[in-house]
LUMTOR-598392 format. One line per field, with one value per residue (C-alpha): residue in three letters; x, y, z. Coordinates in steps of 0.5 Angstrom, whole numbers. Layout:
REM LUMTOR-598392
donu: [ALA ...]
X: [X ...]
Y: [Y ...]
Z: [Z ...]
This chain:
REM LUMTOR-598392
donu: [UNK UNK UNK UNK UNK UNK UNK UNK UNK UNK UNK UNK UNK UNK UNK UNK UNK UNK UNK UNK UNK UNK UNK UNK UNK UNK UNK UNK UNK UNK UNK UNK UNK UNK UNK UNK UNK UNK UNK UNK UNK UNK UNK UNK UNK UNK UNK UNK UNK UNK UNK UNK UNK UNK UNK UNK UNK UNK UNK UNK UNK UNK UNK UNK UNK UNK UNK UNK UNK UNK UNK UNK UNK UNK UNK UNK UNK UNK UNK UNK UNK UNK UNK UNK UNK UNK UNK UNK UNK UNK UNK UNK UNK UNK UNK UNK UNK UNK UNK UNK UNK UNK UNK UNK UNK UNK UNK UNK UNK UNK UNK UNK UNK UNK UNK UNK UNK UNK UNK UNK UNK UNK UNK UNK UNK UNK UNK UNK UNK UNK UNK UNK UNK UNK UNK UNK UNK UNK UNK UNK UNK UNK UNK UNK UNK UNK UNK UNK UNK UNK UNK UNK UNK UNK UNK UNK UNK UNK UNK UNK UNK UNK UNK UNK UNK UNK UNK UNK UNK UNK UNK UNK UNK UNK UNK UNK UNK UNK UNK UNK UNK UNK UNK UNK UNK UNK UNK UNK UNK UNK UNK UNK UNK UNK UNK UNK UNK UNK UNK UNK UNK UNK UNK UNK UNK UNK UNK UNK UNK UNK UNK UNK UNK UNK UNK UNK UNK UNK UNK UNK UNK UNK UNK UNK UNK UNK UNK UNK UNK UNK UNK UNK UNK UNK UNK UNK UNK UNK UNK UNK UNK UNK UNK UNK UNK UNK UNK UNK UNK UNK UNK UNK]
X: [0 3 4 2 10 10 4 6 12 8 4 10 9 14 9 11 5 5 0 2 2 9 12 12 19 17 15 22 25 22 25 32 32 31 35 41 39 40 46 53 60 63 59 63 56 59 55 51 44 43 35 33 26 29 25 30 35 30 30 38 38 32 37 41 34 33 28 23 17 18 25 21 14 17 16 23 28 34 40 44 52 57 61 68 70 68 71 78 78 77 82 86 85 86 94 90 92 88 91 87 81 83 81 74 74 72 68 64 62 60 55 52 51 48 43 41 39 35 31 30 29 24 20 20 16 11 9 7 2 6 9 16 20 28 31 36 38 43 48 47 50 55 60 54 51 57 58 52 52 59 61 69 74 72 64 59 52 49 41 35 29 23 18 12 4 1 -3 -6 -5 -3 -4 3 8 8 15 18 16 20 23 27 30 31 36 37 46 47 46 43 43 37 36 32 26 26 27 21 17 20 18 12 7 11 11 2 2 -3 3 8 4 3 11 10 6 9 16 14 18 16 18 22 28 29 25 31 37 34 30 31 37 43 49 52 48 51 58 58 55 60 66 62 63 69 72 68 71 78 76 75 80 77 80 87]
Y: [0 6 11 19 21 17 18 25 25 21 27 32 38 44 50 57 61 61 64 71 67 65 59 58 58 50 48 51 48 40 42 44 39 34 36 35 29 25 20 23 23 20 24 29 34 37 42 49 53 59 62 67 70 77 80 87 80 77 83 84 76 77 78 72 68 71 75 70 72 66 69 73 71 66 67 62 61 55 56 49 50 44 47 44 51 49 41 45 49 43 40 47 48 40 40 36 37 43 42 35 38 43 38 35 29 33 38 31 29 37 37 30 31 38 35 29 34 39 33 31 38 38 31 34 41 37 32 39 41 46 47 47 49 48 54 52 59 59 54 59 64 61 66 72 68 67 75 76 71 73 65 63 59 52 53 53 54 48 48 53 53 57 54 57 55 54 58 53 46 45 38 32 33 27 22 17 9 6 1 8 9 3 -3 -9 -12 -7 -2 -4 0 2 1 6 1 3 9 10 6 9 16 15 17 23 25 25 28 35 39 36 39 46 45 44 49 54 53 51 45 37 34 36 33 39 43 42 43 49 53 50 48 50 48 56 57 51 52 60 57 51 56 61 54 52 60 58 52 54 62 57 53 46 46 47]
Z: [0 -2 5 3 1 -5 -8 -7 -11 -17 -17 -17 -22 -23 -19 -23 -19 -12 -7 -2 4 7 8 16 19 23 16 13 18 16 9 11 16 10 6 10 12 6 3 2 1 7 10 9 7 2 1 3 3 2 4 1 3 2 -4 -5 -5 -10 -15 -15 -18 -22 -28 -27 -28 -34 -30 -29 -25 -20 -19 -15 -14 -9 -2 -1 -7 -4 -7 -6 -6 -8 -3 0 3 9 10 7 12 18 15 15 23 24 21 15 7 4 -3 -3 -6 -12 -17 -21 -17 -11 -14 -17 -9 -8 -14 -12 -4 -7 -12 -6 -1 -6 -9 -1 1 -6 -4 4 1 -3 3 7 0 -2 -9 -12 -19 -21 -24 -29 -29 -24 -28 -34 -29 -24 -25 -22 -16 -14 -13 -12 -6 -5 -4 -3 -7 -8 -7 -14 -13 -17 -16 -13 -13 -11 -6 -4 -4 -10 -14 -20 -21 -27 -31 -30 -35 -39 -38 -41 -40 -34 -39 -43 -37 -32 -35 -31 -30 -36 -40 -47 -52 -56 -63 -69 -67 -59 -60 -64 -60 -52 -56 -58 -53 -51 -58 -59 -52 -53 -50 -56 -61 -59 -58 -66 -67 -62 -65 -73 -72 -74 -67 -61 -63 -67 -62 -57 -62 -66 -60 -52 -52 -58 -60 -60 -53 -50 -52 -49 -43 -41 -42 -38 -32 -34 -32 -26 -24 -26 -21 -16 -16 -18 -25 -26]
């Protein structure tokens, strides 16, 4: 029988609307403290969380999130940090190496402790009724939030989202079989055929066809290359990291 945690997180929806009420402080509370409950590597906790409910805050970000308007709708936006700044400086104040850190490998960690506690903090959020919605943006301008949140040398913001109580309902993005996504033993490649078939659906889903007609394109393959996600854009942003990931010592 399923208990009313995974029902919730099946009927999980991306809310870009949110109420004026406020989170209340016990609620976020449960929410932080999930999300720094979850797995992580060696239990070091390579991460942070930076709680931004201030809206004059809100509205100085608002450029780097493209000015979305859930930039500053929000009552809560949580930013999660792959952070090895503060395990350096333990190491520092306990006579340990703090050069064994400055490299991929370890940013790796940080980026994996960071996403588990945001999706705990997301499931967390969803099984108190309020609503939820990932901004992508804050990989686009690292380099700015970094400023912004005056963030120290081996720390990237990776994730944020904004929290709040929803103000629609919008209908449950559709998503790909389980048998496009989960393998057994090994990895089994897929043929033209599979393809077409795991696709399928998705490609005759009402909201597919008003991506064709929005972008006069025949199908989302070429929606994404062409107009979400291009090449060029792409390219100019992974530069943009990589300046990042050398600036704050995580790249040679």
């Amino acid at each position: 029988m399923m208990n009313t945690t995974l029902k919730t997180m099946l009927q999980h929806r991306s809310i870009r609307k949110f109420t004026p009420e406020e989170i209340d402080e016990q609620s976020l509370d449960f929410i932080l403290k999930a999300a720094c409950n979850g797995s992580t590597m060696g239990n070091m906790q390579l991460y942070s969380i930076i709680v931004t409910k201030d809206k004059e805050k809100m509205q100085e970000m608002a450029p780097f999130h493209f000015n979305q308007p859930i930039a500053t709708n929000a009552p809560v936006i949580l930013t999660f940090v792959a952070d090895f700044n503060r395990f350096n400086l333990y190491c520092k104040y306990r006579d340990a190496a703090t050069d064994a850190y400055s490299n991929l490998q370890s940013y790796h960690w940080a980026v994996i402790d960071a996403i588990i506690a945001a999706q705990n903090a997301c499931v967390a959020a969803e099984s108190l009724g309020l609503g939820i919605c990932w901004l992508g943006t804050i990989t686009y301008n690292a380099d700015k939030f970094i400023e912004a949140f005056r963030l120290p040398k081996h720390t990237v913001p990776v994730a944020c989202i904004a929290f709040g109580h929803p103000d629609e309902k919008p209908e449950l993005t559709d998503k790909l079989p389980l048998e496009a996504l989960v393998h057994y033993e090994t990895y089994n490649d897929y043929t033209r055929e599979s393809i077409d078939w795991l696709y399928a659906d998705k490609e005759a889903h009402e909201n597919t066809f008003r991506l064709f007609a929005e972008n006069n394109l025949p199908n989302l393959a070429r929606i994404f290359t062409e107009r979400r996600y291009k090449k060029t854009d792409n390219e100019h942003f992974a530069k943009v990291l990589e300046k990042v990931m050398k600036a704050q010592e995580f790249l040679k």
